[in-house]
C-alpha positions in Angstrom: 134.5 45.1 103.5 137.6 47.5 103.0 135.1 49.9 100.3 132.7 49.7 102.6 134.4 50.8 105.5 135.9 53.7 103.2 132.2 54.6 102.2 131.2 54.4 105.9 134.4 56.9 106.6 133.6 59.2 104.1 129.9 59.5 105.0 131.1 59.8 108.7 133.4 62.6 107.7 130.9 64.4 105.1 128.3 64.9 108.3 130.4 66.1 110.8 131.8 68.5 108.3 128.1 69.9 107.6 127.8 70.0 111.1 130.5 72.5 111.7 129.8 74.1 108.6 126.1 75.2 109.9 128.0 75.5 113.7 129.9 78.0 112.7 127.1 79.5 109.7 130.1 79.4 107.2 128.0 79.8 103.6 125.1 81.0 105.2 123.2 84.2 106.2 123.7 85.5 109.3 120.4 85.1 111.5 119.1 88.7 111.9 116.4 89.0 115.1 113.7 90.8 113.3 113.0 94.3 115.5 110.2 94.0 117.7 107.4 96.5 117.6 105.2 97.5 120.6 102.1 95.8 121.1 98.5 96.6 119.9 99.9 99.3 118.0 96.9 99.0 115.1 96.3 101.6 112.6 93.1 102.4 110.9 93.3 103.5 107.4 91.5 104.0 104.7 92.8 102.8 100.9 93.8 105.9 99.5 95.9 107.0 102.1 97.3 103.2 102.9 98.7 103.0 99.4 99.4 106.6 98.5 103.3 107.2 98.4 103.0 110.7 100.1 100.3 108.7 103.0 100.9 105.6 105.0 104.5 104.1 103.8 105.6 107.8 103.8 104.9 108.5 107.1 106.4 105.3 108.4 109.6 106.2 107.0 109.7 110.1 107.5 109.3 109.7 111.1 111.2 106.5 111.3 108.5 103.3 113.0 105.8 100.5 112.1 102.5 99.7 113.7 102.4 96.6 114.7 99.1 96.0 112.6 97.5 98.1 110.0 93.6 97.5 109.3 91.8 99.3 106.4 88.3 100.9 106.8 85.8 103.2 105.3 86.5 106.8 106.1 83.4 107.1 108.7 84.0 104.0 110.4 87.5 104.9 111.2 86.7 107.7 113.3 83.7 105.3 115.4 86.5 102.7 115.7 88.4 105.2 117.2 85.7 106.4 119.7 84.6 102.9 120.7 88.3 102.1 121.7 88.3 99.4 118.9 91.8 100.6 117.3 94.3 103.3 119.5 95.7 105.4 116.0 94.1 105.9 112.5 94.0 108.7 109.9 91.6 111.2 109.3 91.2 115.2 108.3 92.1 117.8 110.4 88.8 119.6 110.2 86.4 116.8 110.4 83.9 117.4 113.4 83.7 114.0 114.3 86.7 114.9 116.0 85.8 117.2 118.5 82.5 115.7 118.6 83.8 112.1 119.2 86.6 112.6 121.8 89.5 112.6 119.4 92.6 114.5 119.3 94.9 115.4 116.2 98.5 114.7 116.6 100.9 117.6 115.8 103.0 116.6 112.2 106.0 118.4 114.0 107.9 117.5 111.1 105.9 118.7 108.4 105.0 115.7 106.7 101.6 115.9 105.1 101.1 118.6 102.0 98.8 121.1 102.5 94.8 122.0 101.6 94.2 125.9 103.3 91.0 126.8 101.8 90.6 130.4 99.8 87.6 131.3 97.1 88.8 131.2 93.6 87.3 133.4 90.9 87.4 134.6 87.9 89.4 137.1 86.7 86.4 139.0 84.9 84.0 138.5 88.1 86.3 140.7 90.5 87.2 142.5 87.8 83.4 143.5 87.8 82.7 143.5 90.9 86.4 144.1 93.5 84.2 144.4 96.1 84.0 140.8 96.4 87.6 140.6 97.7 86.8 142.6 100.8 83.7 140.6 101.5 85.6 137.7 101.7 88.6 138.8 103.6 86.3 139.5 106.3 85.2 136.3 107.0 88.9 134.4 106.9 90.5 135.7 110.2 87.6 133.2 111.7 88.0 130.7 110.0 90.3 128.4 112.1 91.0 124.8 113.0 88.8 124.4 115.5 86.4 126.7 114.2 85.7 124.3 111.4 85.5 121.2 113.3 83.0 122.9 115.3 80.6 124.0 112.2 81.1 120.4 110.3 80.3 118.7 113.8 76.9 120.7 114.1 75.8 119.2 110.6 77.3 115.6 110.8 76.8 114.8 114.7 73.8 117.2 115.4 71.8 116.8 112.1 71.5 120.5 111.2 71.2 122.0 107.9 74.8 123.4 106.6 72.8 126.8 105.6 71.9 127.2 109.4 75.3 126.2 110.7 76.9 129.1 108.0 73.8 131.7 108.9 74.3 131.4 112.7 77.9 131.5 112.3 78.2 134.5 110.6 75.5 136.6 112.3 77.2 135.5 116.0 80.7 137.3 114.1 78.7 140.3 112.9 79.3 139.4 109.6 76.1 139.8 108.4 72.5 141.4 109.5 69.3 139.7 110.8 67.5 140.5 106.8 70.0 141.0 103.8 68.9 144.3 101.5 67.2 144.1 98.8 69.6 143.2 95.0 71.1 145.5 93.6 73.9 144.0 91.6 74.8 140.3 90.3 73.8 137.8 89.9 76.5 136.2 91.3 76.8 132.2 91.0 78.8 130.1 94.0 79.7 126.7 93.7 81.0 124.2 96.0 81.7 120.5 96.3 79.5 118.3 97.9 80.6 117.4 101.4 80.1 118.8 104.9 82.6 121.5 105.3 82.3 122.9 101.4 78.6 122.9 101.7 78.8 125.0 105.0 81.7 127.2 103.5 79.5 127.4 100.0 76.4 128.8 102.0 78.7 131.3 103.8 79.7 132.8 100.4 75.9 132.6 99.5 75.2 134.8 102.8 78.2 136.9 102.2 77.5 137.9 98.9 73.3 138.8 100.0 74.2 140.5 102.2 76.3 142.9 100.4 73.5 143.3 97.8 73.9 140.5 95.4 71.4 138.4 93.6 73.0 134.8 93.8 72.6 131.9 92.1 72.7 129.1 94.6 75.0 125.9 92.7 76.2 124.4 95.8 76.4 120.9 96.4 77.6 120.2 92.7 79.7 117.2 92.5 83.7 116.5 93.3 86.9 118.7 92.6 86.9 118.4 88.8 83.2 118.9 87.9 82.9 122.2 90.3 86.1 123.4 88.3 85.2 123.1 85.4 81.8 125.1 86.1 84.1 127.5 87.0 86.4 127.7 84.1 83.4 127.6 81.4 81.6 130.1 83.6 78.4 127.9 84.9 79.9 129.1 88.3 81.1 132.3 89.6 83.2 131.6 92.7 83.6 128.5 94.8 86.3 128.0 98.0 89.3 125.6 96.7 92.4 124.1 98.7 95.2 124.6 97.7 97.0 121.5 98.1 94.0 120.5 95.9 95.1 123.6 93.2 98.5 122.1 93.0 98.0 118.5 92.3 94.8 117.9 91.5 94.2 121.5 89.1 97.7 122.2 87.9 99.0 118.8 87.6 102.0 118.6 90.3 103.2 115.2 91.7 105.1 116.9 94.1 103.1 118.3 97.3 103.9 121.1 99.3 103.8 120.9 103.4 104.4 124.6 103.6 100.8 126.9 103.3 102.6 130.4 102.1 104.5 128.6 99.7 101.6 126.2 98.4 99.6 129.4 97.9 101.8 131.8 96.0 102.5 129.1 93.6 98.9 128.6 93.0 97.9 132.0 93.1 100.1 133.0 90.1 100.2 129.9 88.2 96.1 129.7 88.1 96.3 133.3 87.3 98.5 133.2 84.9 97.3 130.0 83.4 93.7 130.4 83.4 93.2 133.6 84.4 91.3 132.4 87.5 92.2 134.4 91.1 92.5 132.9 94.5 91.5 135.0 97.1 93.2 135.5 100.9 93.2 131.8 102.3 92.2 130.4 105.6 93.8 129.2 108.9 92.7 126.2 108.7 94.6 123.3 106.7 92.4 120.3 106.1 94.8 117.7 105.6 95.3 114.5 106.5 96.0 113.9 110.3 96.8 111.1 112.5 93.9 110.9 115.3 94.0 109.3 119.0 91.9 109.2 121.7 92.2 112.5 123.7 92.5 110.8 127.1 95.0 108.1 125.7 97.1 110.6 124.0 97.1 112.7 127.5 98.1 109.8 129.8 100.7 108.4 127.2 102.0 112.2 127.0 101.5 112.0 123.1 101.3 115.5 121.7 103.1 115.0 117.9 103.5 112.1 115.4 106.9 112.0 116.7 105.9 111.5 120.0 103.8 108.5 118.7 106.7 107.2 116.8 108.9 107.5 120.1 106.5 105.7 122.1 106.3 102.5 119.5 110.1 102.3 119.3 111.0 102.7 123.0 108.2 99.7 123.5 105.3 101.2 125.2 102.3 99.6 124.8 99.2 100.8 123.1 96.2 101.8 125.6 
């Protein structure tokens, strides 16, 4: 009996001793209450910019918060998510027209997050060399071209169904940028390029009408795939001219992993390097940045008082629900 009322001790002992040992949390973590994060705070996404290093997670820690949720979509069905009140916040591009055209509202990156895509026609050296004139013909057209200018044309093609060559030919002869019948050729030809969405087919016609109307002959070679097929036309000489971002001519062209977020700066870098490189010219570039942007509803964002990203991020952390 005597062992096994030593045993029983023992085993008395050895659980109270756990018990003040996980009392008092001596050998263990520290419980940590995980941060709480506003409700219904759900972003829409799509892949590219949910995984990117210099999109999503980026962002999140730049400007310091979380969503609460994150869901990822095709491009296009983020912005009718959006409109149909199915998410509050997602991503898009600063000059889609689905923007204006769908209620929407870009929030300001006050802190200068996102790199930057201003727009400007690249060509080659020999071509202007040819023919200057086509540097004045073209720097007539950029003090129009803005932010909301943009969204305006690409919303006119993608919500109203017209043609992107009556969007750019309506534009331009509202400016007085060009006259009701171009004059006969006299010079050229003259081959523009673009790539083969909405806003680079508009901006593609544009040079077409630009060019006409100075007495070109042009060779129409819009519409002719993505970023690297168009360049390349370019470089062998298949194309003329095309309009190229520069955020695009940084990364994407020259081969730099590290983005720029500051327009001036993004340009002169590309501008000489291109030159210098390839002997290809960038031309004065636009107002408008077509970047990525983080969208809201635009009476949401008004009763909420959200004007910025840091706004938004303000908003999550102090606890205010989403609309």
């Amino acid at each position: 009996m005597g062992i096994y009322q030593r045993k029983g001790k023992v085993l008395v002992l050895l659980v109270v001793s756990l018990f003040l040992i996980g009392m008092l949390g001596v050998g263990c973590e520290p419980a940590i209450d995980e941060e709480e994060v506003a409700e219904g705070w759900v972003f829409a996404t799509n892949h590219e910019y949910s995984a990117r290093p210099d999109g999503l997670p980026g962002l999140l820690d730049h400007y310091g918060f979380q969503f609460e949720d994150e869901v990822i979509m095709d491009e296009g069905i983020i912005y009718n998510a959006l409109r149909d009140g199915e998410v509050p916040v997602g991503m898009g591009f600063e000059t889609d027209g689905r923007i204006a055209g769908f209620g929407l509202v870009t929030l300001e990156d006050d802190q200068f997050y996102h790199p930057v895509y201003n727009c400007a026609i690249t060509v080659r050296q020999e071509v202007l060399d040819e023919y200057p004139e086509i540097e004045d013909i073209f720097d007539a057209v950029i003090p129009y071209l803005e932010t909301q200018t943009m969204q305006q044309l690409n919303a006119e093609v993608d919500i109203d169904g017209e043609e992107p060559a009556d969007v750019a030919r309506d534009f331009l002869l509202d400016k007085g940028l060009i006259d009701e019948e171009a004059p006969g050729a006299d010079k050229g030809p003259i081959s523009v390029g673009s790539k083969e969405f909405t806003e680079q087919l508009v901006l593609g016609k544009m040079a077409i009408y630009l060019l006409e109307d100075a007495g070109f002959e042009v060779d129409d070679n819009t519409a002719l795939g993505g970023t690297a097929i168009v360049r390349e036309a370019l470089e062998t000489g298949d194309v003329d001219l095309y309009w190229e971002y520069t955020g695009t001519g940084w990364m994407a062209i020259l081969g730099e992993e590290d983005p720029l977020t500051d327009p001036e700066e993004c340009y002169q870098k590309v501008k000489e390097r291109d030159l210098e490189e390839n002997n290809i010219v960038w031309l004065s570039y636009t107002d408008f940045n077509n970047t990525y942007t983080i969208m809201m509803r635009e009476d949401d964002a008004a009763e909420l008082g959200i004007v910025s990203i840091s706004d938004l991020a303000e908003a999550i952390n102090e606890g205010v629900s989403a609309p």
